[in-house]
N, C-alpha and C positions, 0 to 999 in steps of 0.2 A: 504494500500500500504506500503509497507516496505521501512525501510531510501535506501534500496543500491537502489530501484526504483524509490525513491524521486529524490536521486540524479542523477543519468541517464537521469528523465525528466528535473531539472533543466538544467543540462548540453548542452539537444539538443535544451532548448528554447535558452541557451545564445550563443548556435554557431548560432542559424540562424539569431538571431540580431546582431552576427556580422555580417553574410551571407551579411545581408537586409546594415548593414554601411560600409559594405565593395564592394556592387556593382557599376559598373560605374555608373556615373553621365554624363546625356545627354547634349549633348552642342550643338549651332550653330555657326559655323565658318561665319560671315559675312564680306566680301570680299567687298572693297571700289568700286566697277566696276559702272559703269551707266547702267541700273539699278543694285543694289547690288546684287553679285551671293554669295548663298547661299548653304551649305556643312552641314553633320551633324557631330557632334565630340562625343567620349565618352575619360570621366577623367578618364585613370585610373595607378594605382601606377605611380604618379606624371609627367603620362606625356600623349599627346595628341593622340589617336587613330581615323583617319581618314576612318568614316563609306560609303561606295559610293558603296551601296547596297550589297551585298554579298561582297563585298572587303572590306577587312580591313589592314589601313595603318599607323604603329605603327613608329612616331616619336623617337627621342635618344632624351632626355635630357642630355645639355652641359653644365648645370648650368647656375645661374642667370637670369633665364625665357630665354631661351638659347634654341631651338629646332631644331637639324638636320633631313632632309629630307633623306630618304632611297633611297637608286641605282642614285636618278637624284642630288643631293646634295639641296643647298640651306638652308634654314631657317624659322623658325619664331621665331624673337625676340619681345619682350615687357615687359609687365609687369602686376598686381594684382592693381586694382582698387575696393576694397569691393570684387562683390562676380565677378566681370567683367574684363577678360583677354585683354586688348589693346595692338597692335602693328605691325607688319610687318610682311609680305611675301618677303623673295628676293627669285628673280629665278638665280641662278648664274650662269644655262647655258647661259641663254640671256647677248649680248654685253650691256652695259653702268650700270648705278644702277638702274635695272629694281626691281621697290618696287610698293607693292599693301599694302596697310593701309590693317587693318583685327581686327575685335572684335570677341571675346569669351564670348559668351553669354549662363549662364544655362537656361534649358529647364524644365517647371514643374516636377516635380517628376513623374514618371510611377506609376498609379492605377495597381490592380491587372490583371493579361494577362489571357483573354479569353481562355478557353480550346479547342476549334476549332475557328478557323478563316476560314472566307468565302474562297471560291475557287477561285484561281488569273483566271483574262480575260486575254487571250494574243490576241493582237491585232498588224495587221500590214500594216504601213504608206509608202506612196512612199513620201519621202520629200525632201526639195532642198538638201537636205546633201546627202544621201542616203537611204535605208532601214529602218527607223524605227519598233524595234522589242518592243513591251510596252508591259507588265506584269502589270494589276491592281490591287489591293485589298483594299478595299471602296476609300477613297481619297488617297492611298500609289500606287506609279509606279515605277518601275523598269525597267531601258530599257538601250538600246544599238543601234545604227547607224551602219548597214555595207555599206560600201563599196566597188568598185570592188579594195583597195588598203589596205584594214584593217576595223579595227571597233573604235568606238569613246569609246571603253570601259564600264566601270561598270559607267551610269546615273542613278539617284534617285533624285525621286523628289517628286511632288502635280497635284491631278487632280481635281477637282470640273464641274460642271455643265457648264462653260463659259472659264475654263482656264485650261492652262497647262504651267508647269513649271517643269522644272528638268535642274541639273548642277554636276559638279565633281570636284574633285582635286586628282590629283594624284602625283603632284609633278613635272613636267613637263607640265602639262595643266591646266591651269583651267577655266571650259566650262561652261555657260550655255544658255542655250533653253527657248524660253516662244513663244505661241503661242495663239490664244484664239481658240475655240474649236464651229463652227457652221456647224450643222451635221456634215456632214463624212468628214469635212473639216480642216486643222490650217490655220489660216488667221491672218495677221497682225504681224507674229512674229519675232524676232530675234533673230539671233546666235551668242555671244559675246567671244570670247578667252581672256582673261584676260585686261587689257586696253588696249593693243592696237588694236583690230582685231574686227568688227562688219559689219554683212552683213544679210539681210532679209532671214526670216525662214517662213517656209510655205509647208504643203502637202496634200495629201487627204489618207483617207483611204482606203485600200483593203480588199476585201472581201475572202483572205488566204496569204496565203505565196507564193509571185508569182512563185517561183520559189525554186527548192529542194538545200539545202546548198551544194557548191562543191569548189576544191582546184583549184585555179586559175595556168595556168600555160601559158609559151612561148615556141617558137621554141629557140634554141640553134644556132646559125652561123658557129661553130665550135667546132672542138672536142678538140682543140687543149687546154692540161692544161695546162698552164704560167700564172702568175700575184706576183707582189710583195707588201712586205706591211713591215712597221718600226716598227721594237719590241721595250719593253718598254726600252733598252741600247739604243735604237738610231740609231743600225742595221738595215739594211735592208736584210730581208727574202726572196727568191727566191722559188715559189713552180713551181714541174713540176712532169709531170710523174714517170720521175726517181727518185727523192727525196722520193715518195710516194714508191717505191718501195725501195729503203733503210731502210725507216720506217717499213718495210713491211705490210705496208696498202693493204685493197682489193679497197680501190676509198676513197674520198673526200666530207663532207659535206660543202661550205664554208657557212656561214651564213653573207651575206651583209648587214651590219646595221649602226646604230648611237646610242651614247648613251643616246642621246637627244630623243629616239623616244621611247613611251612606250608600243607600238606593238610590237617592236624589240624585249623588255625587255620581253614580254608576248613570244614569240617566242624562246628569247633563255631560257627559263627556261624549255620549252617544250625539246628542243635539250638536255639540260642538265640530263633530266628523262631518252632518250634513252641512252644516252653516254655510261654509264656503262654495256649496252645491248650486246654494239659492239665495242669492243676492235681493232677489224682489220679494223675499220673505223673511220681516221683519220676527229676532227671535228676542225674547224678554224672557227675566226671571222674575219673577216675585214671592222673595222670601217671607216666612211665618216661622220670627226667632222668642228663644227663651225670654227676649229682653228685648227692650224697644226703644233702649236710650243711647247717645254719642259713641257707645262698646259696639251697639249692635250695627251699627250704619259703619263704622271702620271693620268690623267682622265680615261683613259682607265683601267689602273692597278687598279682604285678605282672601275670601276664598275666590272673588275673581280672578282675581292675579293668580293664586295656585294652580286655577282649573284653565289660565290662560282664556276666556269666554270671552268674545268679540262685543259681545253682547254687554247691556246693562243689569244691576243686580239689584232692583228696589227691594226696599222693606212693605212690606204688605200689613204686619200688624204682629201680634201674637203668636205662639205654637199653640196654635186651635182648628179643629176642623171646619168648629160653626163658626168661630172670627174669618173663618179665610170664605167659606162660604158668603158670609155677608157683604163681602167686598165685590164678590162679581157675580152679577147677574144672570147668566149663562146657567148658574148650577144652584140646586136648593140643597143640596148636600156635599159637603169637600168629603167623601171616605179614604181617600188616604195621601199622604207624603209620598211620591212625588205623583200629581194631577197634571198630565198636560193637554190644551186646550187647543187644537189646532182650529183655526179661523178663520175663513175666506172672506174677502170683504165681498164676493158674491158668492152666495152658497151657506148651507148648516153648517155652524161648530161641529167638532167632533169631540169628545170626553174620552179619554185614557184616563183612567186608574191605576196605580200603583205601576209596577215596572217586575217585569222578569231580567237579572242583573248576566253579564258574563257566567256567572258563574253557575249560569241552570242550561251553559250548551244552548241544546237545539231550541230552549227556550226566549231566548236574548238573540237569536238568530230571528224568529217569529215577530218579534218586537222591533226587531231593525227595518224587515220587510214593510209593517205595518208604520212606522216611522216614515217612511220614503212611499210608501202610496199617499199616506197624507200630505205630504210636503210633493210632490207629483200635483193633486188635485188642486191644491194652493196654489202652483204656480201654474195650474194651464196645463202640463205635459200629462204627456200619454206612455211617456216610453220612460224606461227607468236608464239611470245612469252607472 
C-alpha cells in the first residue's frame, strides 16, 4: 500500500472516532410526578434534545445550566453533579411557580444497531382518553391518542408482557400513561399531567381502526364576517368584509387558538406551509390567552417570531370557549382549541374543529388535504398545487 493510501486510511479511521465521540449521548429526563414520568433526552453540542418518538425538541442554552423551552417558553434550570444533571422544570404558562424537580440521567452507551429491525405492530385501543393508535417494535411503542378535539401528540414509551407505559414532554405538557396489559385489555391504569392533574386510565382493544380518519367540522350560524382582536400596540383591529376587500383578499382563514395549546402550535405550522401558496388569502390568528394584560400581547409577539407566521397574532380575549364564541359571529359554540374558520368573501364559512397533529400519520395527512381544498375554494382554483 503506498504512504498517500496509508494516509487516506488513517485519516477515515480518525474521522469516524471522532464520528463515534462526537455522537449524542442518550439520557433520561426523570420528572418528580407520582409515579415519576419518564422522557428520553439526547446530549448534544451542549444542550438538551427532547426525543418523544419521531419528534425532536431542541432546547436554547442560556448559560449557567440555563435551558429555554421553544414556542411555549419556560425552563430547565440546574446543574452537573458527576456524570448527573439535577434540577427544574418551570412551566411559565401556568399561574403561580409551577416547578416539577427533574434529573438527567445517562443511559448505557448504544451496542452496535441491527441492520433490519423487526416490523412495527400497529394496534388500536378504545381508551378513557380516546383513540389509542400504538406502533410496536419488540419492547419500543410509539403512539398517539385522538380525539374528537385533537390528539395527545408524539407518546413513547415500554411494553412488556404485563405493562404498559408511555409519556411526553413537549413543553407545554407533560403526560404520562401506564396501564397493565390483561388480554385485549389496560386495566388498573393512570393518566397523570404533570403534578397537578391524575385520573384512571383504562381501554380494550380493537380488532382495526374503527373508523377511517376524517376533518371534523360544524355548521356556521352566520355568514356574517365581524370580530375584533388587540394587536401587539394595544390596538384594536376590526375585521369585516370590506377590510378584506381593501386588502384585496379572495376570503379569510382565521385560525382560533392559544399559545398554551400544542395542537394549535401543530396547526399553525400546517397554515404557515400553505401561506405562501395563497397570496389573495388573507390568514389571521386570534388568540384566547390565560391573561389578557401587556405579558399577554408580548406572549403573542414571542410565539410569532418562534413559529416565524407571516401573518398577525391578535389577542381575542380569555382561554374560554364561550368568550371566544362570543366574539365571532359565525359560531354559537367554540368546542375546541384550535377552530379554524375558512371564509370566502363569496361563499359559506367552513368550521374545522380541533386538528389531527403529525403525529396520528394518515390522520394529519387527511387534515392537510382538507386544509388545501378549503384554501383551493377560497381562492377560485380547481386544481391543487
Amino acid at each position: 500500500m503506498s504512504c498517500s493510501w496509508c494516509l487516506m486510511a488513517f485519516l477515515l479511521i480518525l474521522i469516524s472516532c471522532e464520528h463515534d465521540a462526537r455522537s449524542p449521548r442518550l439520557y433520561e429526563a426523570v420528572f418528580e410526578t407520582e409515579p415519576k414520568t419518564v422522557v428520553l433526552l439526547e446530549r448534544v453540542d451542549s444542550t438538551w434534545v427532547v426525543r418523544n418518538g419521531a419528534e425532536r425538541i431542541r432546547l436554547r442554552p442560556q448559560g449557567r445550566e440555563v435551558y429555554e423551552i421553544p414556542v411555549f417558553g419556560g425552563s430547565w434550570v440546574g446543574e452537573w453533579v458527576g456524570e448527573v444533571w439535577a434540577g427544574f422544570w418551570t412551566d411559565s404558562l401556568r399561574s403561580g411557580d409551577y416547578k416539577v424537580p427533574l434529573t438527567l440521567k445517562p443511559l448505557p452507551k448504544e451496542g452496535p444497531k441491527p441492520h433490519h429491525y423487526p416490523q412495527a405492530d400497529t394496534s388500536f385501543w378504545a381508551t378513557t382518553e380516546g383513540l389509542l393508535v400504538m406502533k410496536t417494535r419488540d419492547d419500543s411503542v410509539w403512539a398517539t391518542i385522538s380525539t374528537p378535539t385533537g390528539d395527545y401528540r408524539y407518546l413513547a414509551g415500554k411494553k412488556n408482557v404485563n405493562t404498559l407505559i408511555f409519556s411526553t414532554f413537549d413543553g407545554a405538557h407533560l403526560f404520562r400513561f401506564q396501564a397493565n396489559l390483561k388480554g385485549d385489555s389496560l386495566v388498573n391504569g393512570a393518566f397523570l399531567s404533570g403534578t397537578h392533574y391524575r385520573t384512571a386510565f383504562a381501554g380494550r382493544r380493537l380488532l382495526s381502526m374503527p373508523m377511517g380518519w376524517k376533518s371534523a367540522t360544524q355548521s356556521a350560524t352566520s355568514r356574517q364576517l365581524t370580530f375584533a382582536g388587540v394587536q401587539a400596540n394595544g390596538d384594536t383591529l376590526r375585521w369585516s368584509r370590506d377590510l378584506l376587500e381593501i386588502e384585496g383578499k379572495k376570503g379569510l382563514v382565521l385560525d382560533i387558538m392559544g399559545t398554551w395549546c400544542p395542537n394549535c402550535m401543530d396547526e399553525a405550522r400546517l397554515l404557515q406551509e400553505f401561506a405562501g401558496d395563497y397570496p389573495e388569502v388573507q390568514f389571521l390568528s386570534l388568540a384566547f390567552e390565560r391573561s389578557t394584560d401587556a405579558k399577554a400581547l408580548a406572549r403573542l409577539q414571542t410565539f410569532r417570531t418562534e413559529m416565524k407566521l407571516p401573518w398577525e397574532v391578535l389577542l381575542g380575549g380569555k382561554a374560554s370557549k364561550t368568550e371566544a364564541a362570543n366574539v365571532l359571529s359565525a359560531v354559537d359554540t367554540v368546542r375546541s382549541f384550535p377552530t379554524t374558520v375558512f371564509w370566502p368573501l363569496k361563499g359559506e364559512p367552513t368550521i374545522h374543529q380541533g386538528f389531527n397533529g403529525p403525529a396520528t400519520g394518515e390522520g394529519f395527512e387527511v387534515e392537510r388535504a382538507f386544509f388545501r381544498s378549503e384554501l383551493n375554494r377560497i381562492s377560485g382554483r380547481s386544481e391543487s398545487r
